[in-house]
C-alpha positions as CSV (number, residue, x, y, z in Angstrom):
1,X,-15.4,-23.8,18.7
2,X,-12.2,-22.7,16.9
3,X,-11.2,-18.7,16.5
4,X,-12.6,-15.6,14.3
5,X,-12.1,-16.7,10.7
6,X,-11.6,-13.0,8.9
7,X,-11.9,-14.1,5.0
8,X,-12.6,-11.8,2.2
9,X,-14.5,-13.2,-1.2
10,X,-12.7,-11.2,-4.3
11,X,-12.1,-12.1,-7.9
12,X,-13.2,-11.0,-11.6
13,X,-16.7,-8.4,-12.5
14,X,-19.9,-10.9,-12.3
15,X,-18.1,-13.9,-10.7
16,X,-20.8,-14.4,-8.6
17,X,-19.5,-13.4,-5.2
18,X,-22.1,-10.9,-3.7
19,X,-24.2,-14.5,-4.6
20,X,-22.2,-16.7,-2.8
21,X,-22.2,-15.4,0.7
22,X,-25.7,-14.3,0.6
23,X,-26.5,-17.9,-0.5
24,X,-24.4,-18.9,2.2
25,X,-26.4,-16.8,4.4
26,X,-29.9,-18.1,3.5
27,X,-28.9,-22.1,3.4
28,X,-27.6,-21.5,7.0
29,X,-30.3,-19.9,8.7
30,X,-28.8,-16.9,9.5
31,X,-30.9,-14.7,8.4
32,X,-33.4,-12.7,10.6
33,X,-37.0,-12.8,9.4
34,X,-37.3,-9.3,8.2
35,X,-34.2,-9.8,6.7
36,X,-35.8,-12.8,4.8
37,X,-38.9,-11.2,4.1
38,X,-37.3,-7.9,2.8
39,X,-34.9,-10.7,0.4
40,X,-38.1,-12.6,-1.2
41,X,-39.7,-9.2,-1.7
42,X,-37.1,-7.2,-3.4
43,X,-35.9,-10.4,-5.5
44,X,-39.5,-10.8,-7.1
45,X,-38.7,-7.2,-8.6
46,X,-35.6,-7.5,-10.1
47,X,-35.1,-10.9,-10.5
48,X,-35.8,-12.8,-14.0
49,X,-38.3,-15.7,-13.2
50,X,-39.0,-14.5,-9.5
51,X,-36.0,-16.3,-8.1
52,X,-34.0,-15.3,-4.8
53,X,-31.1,-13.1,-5.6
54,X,-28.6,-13.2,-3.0
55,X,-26.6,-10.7,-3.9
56,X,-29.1,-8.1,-2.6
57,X,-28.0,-9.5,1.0
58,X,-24.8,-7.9,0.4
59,X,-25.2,-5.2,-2.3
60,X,-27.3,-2.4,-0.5
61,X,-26.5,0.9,-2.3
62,X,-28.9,1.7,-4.5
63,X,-26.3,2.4,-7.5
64,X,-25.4,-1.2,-6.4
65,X,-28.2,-2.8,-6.6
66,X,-29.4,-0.5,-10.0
67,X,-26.4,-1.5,-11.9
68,X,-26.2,-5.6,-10.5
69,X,-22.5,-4.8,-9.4
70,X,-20.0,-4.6,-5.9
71,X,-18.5,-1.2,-5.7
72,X,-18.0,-0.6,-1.6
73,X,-17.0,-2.6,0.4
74,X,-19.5,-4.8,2.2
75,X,-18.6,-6.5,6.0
76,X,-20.6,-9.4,7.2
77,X,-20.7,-11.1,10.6
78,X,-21.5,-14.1,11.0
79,X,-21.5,-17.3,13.5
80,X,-22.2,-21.2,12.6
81,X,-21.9,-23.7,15.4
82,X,-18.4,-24.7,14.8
83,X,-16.9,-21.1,14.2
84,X,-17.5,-17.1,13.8
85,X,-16.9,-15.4,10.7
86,X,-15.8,-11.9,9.5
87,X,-16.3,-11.6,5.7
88,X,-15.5,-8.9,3.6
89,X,-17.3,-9.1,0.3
90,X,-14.9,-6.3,-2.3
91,X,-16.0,-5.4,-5.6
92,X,-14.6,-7.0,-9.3
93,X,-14.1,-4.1,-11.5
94,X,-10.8,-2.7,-11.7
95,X,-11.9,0.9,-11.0
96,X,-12.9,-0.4,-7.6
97,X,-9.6,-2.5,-6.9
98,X,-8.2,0.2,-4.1
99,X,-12.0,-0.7,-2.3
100,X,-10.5,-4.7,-2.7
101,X,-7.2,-3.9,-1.5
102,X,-9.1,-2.6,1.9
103,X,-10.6,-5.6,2.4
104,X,-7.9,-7.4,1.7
105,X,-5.9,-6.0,4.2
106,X,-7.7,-7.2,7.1
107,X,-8.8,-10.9,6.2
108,X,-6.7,-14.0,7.0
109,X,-8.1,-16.1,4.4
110,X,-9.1,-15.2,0.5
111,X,-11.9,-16.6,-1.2
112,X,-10.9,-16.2,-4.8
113,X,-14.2,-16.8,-7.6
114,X,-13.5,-17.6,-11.2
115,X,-16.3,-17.9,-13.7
116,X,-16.2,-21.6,-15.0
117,X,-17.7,-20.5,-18.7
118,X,-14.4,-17.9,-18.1
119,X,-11.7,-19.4,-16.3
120,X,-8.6,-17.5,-15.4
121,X,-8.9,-13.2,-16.1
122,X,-6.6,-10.5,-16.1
123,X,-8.7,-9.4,-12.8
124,X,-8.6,-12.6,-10.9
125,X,-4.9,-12.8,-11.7
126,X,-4.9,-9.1,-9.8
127,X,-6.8,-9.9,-7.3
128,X,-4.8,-13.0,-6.0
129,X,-1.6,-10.9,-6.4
130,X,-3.0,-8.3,-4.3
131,X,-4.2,-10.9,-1.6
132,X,-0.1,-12.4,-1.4
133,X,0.7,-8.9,-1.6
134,X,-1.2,-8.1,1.6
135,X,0.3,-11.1,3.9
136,X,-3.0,-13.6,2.8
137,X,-1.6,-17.2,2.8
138,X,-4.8,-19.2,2.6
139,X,-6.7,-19.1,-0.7
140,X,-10.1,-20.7,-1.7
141,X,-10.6,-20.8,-5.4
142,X,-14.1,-21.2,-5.5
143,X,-14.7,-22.6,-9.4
144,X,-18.5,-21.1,-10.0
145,X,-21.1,-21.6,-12.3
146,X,-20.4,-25.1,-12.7
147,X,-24.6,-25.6,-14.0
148,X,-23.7,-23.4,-16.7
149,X,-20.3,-26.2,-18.1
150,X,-23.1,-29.2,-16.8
151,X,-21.1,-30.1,-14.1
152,X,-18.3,-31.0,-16.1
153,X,-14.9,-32.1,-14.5
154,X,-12.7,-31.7,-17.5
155,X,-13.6,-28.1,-17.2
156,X,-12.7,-28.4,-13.8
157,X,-9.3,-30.0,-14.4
158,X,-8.8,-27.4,-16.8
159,X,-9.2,-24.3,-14.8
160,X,-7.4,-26.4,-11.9
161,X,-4.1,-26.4,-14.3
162,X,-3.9,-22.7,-14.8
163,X,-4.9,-22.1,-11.1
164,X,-1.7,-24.4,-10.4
165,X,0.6,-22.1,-12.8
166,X,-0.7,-19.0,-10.8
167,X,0.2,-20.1,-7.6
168,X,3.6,-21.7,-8.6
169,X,4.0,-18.2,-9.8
170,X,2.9,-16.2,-6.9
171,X,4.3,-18.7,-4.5
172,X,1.1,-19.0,-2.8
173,X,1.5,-22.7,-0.7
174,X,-2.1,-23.0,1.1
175,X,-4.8,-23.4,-2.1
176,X,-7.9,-25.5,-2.2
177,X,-10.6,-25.5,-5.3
178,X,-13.8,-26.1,-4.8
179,X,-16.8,-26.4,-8.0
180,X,-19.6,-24.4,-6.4
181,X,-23.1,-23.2,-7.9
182,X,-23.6,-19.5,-6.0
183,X,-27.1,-19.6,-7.5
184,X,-28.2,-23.2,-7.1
185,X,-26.0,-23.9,-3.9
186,X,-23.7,-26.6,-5.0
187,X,-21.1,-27.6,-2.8
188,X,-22.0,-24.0,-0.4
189,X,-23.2,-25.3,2.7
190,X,-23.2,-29.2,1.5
191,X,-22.0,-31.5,-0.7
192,X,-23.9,-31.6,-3.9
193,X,-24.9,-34.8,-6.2
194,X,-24.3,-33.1,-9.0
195,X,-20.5,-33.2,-8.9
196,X,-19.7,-36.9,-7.5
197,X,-16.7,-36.8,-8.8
198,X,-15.7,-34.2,-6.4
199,X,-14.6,-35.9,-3.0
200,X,-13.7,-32.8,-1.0
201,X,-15.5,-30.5,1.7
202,X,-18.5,-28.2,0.8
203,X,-17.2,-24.7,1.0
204,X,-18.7,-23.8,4.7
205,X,-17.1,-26.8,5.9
206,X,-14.1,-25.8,4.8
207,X,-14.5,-22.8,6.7
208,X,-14.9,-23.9,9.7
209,X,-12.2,-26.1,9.8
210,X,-8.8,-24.7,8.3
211,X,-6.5,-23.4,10.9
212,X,-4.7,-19.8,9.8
213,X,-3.0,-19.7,12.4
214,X,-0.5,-22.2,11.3
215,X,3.3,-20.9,10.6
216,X,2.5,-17.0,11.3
217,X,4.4,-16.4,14.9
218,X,6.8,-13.8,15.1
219,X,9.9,-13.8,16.6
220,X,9.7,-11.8,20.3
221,X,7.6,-9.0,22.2
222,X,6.8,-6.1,20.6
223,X,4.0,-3.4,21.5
224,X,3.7,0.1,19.1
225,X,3.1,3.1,21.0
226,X,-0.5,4.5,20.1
227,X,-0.6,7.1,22.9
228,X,0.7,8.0,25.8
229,X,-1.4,8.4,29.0
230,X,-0.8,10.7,31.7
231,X,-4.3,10.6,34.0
232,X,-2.3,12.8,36.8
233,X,1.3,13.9,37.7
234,X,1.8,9.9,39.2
235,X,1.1,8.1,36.3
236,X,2.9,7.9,33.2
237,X,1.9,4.7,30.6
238,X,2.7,4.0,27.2
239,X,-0.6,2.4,25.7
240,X,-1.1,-0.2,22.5
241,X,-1.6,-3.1,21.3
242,X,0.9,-6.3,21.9
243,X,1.4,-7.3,18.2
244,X,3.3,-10.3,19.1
245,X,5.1,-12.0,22.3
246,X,4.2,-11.8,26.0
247,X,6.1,-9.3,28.8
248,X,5.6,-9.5,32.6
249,X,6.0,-6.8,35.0
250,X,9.6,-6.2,36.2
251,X,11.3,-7.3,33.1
252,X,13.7,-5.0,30.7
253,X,12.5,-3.7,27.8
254,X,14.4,-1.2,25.0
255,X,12.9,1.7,23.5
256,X,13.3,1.9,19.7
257,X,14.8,4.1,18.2
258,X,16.6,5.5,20.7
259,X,17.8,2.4,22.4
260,X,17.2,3.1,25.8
261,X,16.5,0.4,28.3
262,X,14.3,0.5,31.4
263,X,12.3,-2.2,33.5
264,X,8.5,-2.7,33.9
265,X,7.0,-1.3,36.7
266,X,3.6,-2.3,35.9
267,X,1.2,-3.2,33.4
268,X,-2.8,-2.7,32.6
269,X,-5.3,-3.9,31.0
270,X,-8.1,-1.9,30.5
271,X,-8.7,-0.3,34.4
272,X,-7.3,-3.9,36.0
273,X,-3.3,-4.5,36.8
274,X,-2.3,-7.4,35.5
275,X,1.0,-9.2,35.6
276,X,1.9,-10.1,32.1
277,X,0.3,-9.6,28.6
278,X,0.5,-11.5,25.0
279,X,-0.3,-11.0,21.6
280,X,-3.3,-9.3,20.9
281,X,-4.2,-7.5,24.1
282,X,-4.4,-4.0,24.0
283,X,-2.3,-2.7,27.1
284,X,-0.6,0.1,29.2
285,X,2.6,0.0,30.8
286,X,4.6,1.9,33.0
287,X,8.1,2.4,33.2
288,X,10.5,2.5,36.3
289,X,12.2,5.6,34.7
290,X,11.2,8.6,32.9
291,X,12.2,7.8,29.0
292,X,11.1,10.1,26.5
293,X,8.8,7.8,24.8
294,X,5.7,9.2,22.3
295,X,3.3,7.6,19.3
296,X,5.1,5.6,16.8
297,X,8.1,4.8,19.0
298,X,7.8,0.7,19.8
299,X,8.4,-1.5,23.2
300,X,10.8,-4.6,22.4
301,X,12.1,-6.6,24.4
302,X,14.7,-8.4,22.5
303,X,16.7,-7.0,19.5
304,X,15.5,-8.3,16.2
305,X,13.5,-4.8,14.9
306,X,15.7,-2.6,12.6
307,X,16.2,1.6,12.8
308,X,16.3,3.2,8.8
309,X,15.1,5.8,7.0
310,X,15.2,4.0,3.8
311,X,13.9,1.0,2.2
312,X,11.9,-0.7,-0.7
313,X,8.1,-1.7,-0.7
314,X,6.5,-3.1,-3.1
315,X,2.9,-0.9,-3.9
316,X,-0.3,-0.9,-5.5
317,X,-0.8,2.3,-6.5
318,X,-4.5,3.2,-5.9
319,X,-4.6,6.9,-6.7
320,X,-6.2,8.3,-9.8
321,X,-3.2,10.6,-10.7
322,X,-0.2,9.1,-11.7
323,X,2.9,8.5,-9.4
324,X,6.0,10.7,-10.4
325,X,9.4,9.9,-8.3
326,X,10.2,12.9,-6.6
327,X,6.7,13.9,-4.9
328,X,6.4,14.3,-0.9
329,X,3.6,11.7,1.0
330,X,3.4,11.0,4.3
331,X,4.3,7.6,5.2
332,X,2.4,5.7,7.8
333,X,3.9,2.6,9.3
334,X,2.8,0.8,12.3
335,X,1.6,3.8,15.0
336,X,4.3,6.2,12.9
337,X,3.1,8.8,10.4
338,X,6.2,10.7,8.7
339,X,6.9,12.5,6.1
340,X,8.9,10.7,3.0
341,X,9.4,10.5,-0.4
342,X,9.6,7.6,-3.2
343,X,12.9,8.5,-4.9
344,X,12.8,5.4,-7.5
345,X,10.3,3.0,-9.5
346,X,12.8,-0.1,-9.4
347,X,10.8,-2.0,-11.8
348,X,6.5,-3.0,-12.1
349,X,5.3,-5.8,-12.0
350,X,3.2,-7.1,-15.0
351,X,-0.3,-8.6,-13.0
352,X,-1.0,-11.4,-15.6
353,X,2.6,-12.4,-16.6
354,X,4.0,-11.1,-12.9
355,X,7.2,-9.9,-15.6
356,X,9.6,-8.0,-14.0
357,X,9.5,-4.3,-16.0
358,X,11.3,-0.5,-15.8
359,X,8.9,2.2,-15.4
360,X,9.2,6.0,-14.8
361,X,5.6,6.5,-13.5
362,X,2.9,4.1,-12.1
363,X,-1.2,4.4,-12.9
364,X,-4.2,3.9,-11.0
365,X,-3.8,-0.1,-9.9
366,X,-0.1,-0.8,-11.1
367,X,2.1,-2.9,-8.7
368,X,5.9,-1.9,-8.5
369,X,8.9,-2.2,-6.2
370,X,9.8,1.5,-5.1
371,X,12.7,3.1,-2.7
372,X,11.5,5.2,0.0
373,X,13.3,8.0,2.0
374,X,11.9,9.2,5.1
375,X,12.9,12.8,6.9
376,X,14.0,10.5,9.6
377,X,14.7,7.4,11.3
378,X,11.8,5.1,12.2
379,X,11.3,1.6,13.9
380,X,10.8,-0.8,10.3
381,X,11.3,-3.9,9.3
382,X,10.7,-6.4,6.8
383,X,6.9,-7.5,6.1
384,X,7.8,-11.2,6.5
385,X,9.2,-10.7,9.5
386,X,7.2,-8.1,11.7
387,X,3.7,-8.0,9.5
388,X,3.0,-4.8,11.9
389,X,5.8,-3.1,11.0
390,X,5.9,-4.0,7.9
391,X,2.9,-2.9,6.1
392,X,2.7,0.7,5.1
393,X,0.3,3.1,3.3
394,X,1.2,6.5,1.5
395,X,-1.4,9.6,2.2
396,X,-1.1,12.4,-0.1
397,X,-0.3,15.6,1.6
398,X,-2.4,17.9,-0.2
399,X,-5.2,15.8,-0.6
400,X,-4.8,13.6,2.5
401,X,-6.1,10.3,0.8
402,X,-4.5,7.4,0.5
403,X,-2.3,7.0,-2.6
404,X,-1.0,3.5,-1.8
405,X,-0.3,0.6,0.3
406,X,1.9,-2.0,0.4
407,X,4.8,-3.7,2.6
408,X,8.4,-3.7,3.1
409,X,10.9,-5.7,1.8
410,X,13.8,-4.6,2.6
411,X,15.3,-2.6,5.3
412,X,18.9,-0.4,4.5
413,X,19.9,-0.1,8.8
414,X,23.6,1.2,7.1
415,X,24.9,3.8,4.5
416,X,26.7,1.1,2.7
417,X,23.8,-0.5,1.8
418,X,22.4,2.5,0.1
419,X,22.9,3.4,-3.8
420,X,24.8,6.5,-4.0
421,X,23.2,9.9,-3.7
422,X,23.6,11.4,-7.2
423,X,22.4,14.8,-8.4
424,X,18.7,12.6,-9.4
425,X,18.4,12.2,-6.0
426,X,18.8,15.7,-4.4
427,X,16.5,17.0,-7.0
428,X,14.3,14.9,-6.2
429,X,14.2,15.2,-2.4
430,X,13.7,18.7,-3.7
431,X,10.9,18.2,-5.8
432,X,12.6,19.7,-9.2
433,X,14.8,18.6,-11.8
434,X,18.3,20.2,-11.6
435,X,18.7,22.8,-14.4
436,X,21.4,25.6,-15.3
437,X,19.1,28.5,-17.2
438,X,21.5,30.8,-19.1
439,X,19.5,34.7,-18.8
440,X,22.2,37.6,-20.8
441,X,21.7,40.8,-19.2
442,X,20.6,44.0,-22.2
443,X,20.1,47.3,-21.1
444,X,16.1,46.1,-20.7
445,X,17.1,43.2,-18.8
446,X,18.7,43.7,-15.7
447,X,19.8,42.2,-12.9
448,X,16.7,42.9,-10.7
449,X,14.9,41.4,-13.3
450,X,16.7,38.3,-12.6
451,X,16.3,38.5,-8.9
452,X,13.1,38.9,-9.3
453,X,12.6,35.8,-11.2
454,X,14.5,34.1,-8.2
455,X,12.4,35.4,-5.9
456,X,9.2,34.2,-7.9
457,X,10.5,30.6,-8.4
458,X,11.2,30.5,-4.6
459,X,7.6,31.4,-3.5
460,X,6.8,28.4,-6.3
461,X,8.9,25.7,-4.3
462,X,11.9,26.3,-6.5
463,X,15.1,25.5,-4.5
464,X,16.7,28.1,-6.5
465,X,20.6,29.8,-6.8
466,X,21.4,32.9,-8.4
467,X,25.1,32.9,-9.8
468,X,26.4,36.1,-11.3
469,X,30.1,35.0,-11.7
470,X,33.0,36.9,-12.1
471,X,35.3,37.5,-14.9
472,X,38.2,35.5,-13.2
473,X,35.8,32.4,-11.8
474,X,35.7,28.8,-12.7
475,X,32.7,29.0,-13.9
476,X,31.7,25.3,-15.4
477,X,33.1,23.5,-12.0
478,X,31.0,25.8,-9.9
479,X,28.0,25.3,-12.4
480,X,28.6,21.8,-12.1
481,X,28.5,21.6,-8.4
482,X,25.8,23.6,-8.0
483,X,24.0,21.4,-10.8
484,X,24.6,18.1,-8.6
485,X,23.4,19.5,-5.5
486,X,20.3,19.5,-7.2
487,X,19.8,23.1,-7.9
488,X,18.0,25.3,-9.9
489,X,20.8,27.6,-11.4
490,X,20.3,31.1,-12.9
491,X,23.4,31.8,-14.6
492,X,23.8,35.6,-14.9
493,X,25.6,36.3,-18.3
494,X,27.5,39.4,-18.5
495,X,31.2,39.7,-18.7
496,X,31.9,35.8,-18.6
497,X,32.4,33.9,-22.3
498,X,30.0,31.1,-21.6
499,X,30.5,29.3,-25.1
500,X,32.3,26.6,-24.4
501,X,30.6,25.9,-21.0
502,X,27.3,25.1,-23.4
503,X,28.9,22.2,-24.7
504,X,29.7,20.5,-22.3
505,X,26.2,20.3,-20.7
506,X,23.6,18.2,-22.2
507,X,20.6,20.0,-23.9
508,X,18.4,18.8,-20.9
509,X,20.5,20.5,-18.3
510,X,21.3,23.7,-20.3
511,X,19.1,26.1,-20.9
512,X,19.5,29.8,-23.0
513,X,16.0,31.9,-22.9
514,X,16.1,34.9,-24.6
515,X,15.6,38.6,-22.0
516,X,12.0,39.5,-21.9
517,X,10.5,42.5,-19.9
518,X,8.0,39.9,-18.9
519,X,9.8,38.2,-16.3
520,X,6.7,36.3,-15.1
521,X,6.4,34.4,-18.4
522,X,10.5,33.8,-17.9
523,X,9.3,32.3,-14.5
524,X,6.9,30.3,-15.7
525,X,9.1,28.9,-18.5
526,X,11.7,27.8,-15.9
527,X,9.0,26.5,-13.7
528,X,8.1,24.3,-16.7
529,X,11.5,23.5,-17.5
530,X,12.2,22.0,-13.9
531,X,9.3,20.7,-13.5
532,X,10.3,17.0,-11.4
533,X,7.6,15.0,-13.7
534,X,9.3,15.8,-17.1
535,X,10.3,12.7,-18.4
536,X,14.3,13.7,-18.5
537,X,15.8,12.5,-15.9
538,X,18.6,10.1,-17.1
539,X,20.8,11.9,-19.2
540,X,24.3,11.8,-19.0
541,X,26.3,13.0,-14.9
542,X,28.8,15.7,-16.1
């Protein structure tokens, strides 16, 4: 019997893939006979004609099953005598594609439906994006409802053409079609007469037989911390999973990121002491040395794994407010969780042309290439070369759900490598744009007022300087400094002839409010002013 197939079915609203697993289900016998009986009775409900809806195999919610649509997530096991299955059947409307992505993420194989009346949609283009996106190298494009086109091959040739273009365009190299009938069963679990001029295996068989396996070995041992475990004062183990390799007791392994090296005293499995593990067990090992060694650090045995705090991923952004450059998330790659921030859109990628685009914010189900900064070094590298440590998801802070996922590709290790830090960039690692706000003291207006309004943009999350120059300063080259640390400047105006220093700010930077004894609508004008999301980030360095 060959290994766990993980496959998940995705692909455009009403494509007929709740139908095509349950159908797959049924012809195989593997079905309980409650299950069955429970099938035929809710079917004669809702079904036109009295026939056997499938779908209600997988869609169990009752909004589910009262609107005919997938909107969670729905995992099936399954075992046929040549193989077991795990399938994952996600939901087709786009408000629902962060419940796909989920599924995605786990499976080793997609099973892609297109409607035949239909062909090739905006969603199904999406959906296979997403799939390459999360590491998925084997696709299935399952052609349905070939009764409804009578069978017909042209059809079949035509769909076939623009399946081609999409995977020449999303370099997708391991892609069979297959003309199926979800409701009558063609080409499911058998062959079907009704398309003889369709030579290849019946989707099941299919299945069973395509290796995943093929071409996805990483290059040596590695094994993320999860937890360390300290039963007593004589044992001290570093526990996880191997994600790829083998180790043996008594050889050297490094400890990333700090470097240090130390030798295997011993290694369990479970409560047994074993000599050597490989890829896939979950395990403990001791050192022969104490190391200071905690979750999210990672057990290599060869070098190969790379030490940054910054890089670009490319995302599908699955939150329902937009994403702004500038905002803290925690990051969470491998067994790591840290704090971070996306300082850049690089561009978005058009889903049904896959063009290359700029963008300043991303909505709910955009793909785009960000850059990432993390408070601190982690173990990363690139997706295509550690998959583990290569995937990452972004977890709002305030919130605590998930805003994103996506995977690395690629890793700055050096400073070189990185763009140069500009004033953009401090502000937003701040979480502000970087203003100069011009405030003239009056005999109403004083300078307590203005501290004041410090104080109040401080308790706000203002990173906020108050510069009350004197007569003889250089004003405009401390102003400027002070603007490209990425500062919000209060510029005190009293004895100083600030005139010409106006001009040679842009409009965006420079900012004159008029004194007001209300010094909390002052404070909210400024917070407005530098608030990170308006859109006016790119004017001109001075």
């Amino acid at each position: 019997m060959k290994g766990l197939l993980k496959f998940i079915t995705c692909g455009s609203v009403d494509d007929g893939k709740s139908t095509l697993i349950g159908h797959i289900l049924y012809d195989s016998k593997l079905l309980y006979a409650d299950q069955e009986k429970a099938l035929l009775l809710d079917s004669a409900v809702g079904s036109a004609g009295g026939d056997i809806d499938y779908s209600l195999l997988l869609d169990g919610l009752i909004a589910e099953r009262e609107q005919g649509i997938t909107i969670d997530v729905a995992y099936r096991y399954f075992t046929t005598d040549h193989r077991s299955f795990i399938v994952a059947d996600t939901p087709g409307h786009e408000e629902y594609t962060r419940n796909m992505a989920v599924g995605a993420s786990f499976a080793d194989l997609a099973v892609i439906l297109l409607d035949a009346t239909q062909g090739v949609l905006v969603q199904t283009r999406r959906h296979a994006r997403i799939c390459a996106l999360m590491g998925i190298h084997h696709f299935v494009f399952a052609i349905n409802k070939m009764d409804l086109v009578d069978y017909s091959q042209e059809r079949f040739e035509e769909i076939k053409k623009d399946i081609d273009d999409l995977s020449a365009e999303l370099q997708l190299t391991n892609t069979h079609l297959i003309p199926v009938s979800a409701t009558v069963g063609d080409n499911i679990t058998t062959h079907s007469d009704n398309t003889p001029w369709y030579q290849g295996p019946s989707l099941l068989s299919y299945l069973e037989d395509v290796d995943v396996d093929e071409g996805r070995e990483e290059q040596g041992f590695y094994l993320p911390v999860q937890r360390v475990c300290r039963p007593d004062h004589t044992f001290r183990g570093f526990q996880g999973q191997v994600e790829s390799g083998e180790i043996s007791s008594g050889q050297e392994v490094t400890l990333l990121p700090s470097g240090e090296k130390a030798n295997i005293k011993s290694i369990h499995v479970g409560d047994k002491k074993v000599d050597h593990v490989f890829t896939g067990q979950p395990a403990t090992i001791q050192l022969d040395r104490e190391v200071d060694v905690s979750r999210g650090n990672v057990i290599v045995d060869a070098e190969g794994l790379k030490v940054a705090s910054t890089f670009t991923a490319e995302i599908l952004w699955m939150d329902d407010n937009k994403l702004v450059t500038g905002k803290n998330f925690y990051v969470k790659i491998g067994t790591k969780m840290i704090p971070g921030i996306i300082t850049d859109i690089i561009h978005q990628i058009d889903v049904n042309t896959g063009e290359k685009k700029k963008a300043d914010h991303l909505s709910k189900n955009e793909i785009a290439l960000c850059r990432f900064v993390l408070s601190d070094r982690i173990v990363i590298d690139e997706f295509k070369k550690h998959r583990t440590l290569g995937e990452l998801i972004v977890i709002d802070r305030v919130t605590n759900m998930t805003s994103a996922c996506g995977v690395v590709n690629e890793v700055y290790e050096d400073d070189h490598q990185i763009e140069r830090i500009n004033r953009d960039t401090r502000a937003l690692i701040n979480g502000q744009r970087a203003i100069v706000v011009e405030l003239p003291l009056t005999k109403d207006f004083t300078l307590e007022d203005v501290r004041q309004i410090e104080a109040s943009l401080v308790h706000n999350g203002r990173h906020t300087y108050l510069y009350h120059p004197d007569i003889d300063e250089p004003v405009y080259e401390v102003l400027k400094h002070l603007h490209h640390a990425g500062l919000v400047v209060l510029l005190v105006k009293e004895d100083v002839d600030v005139s010409k220093i106006r001009t040679q700010f842009s409009s965006n930077i420079y900012h004159e409010i008029e004194p007001d004894k209300d010094i909390k609508k002052i404070a909210k004008k400024i917070l407005a002013l530098s608030d990170v999301s308006v859109d006016i980030l790119n004017g001109e360095y001075i």
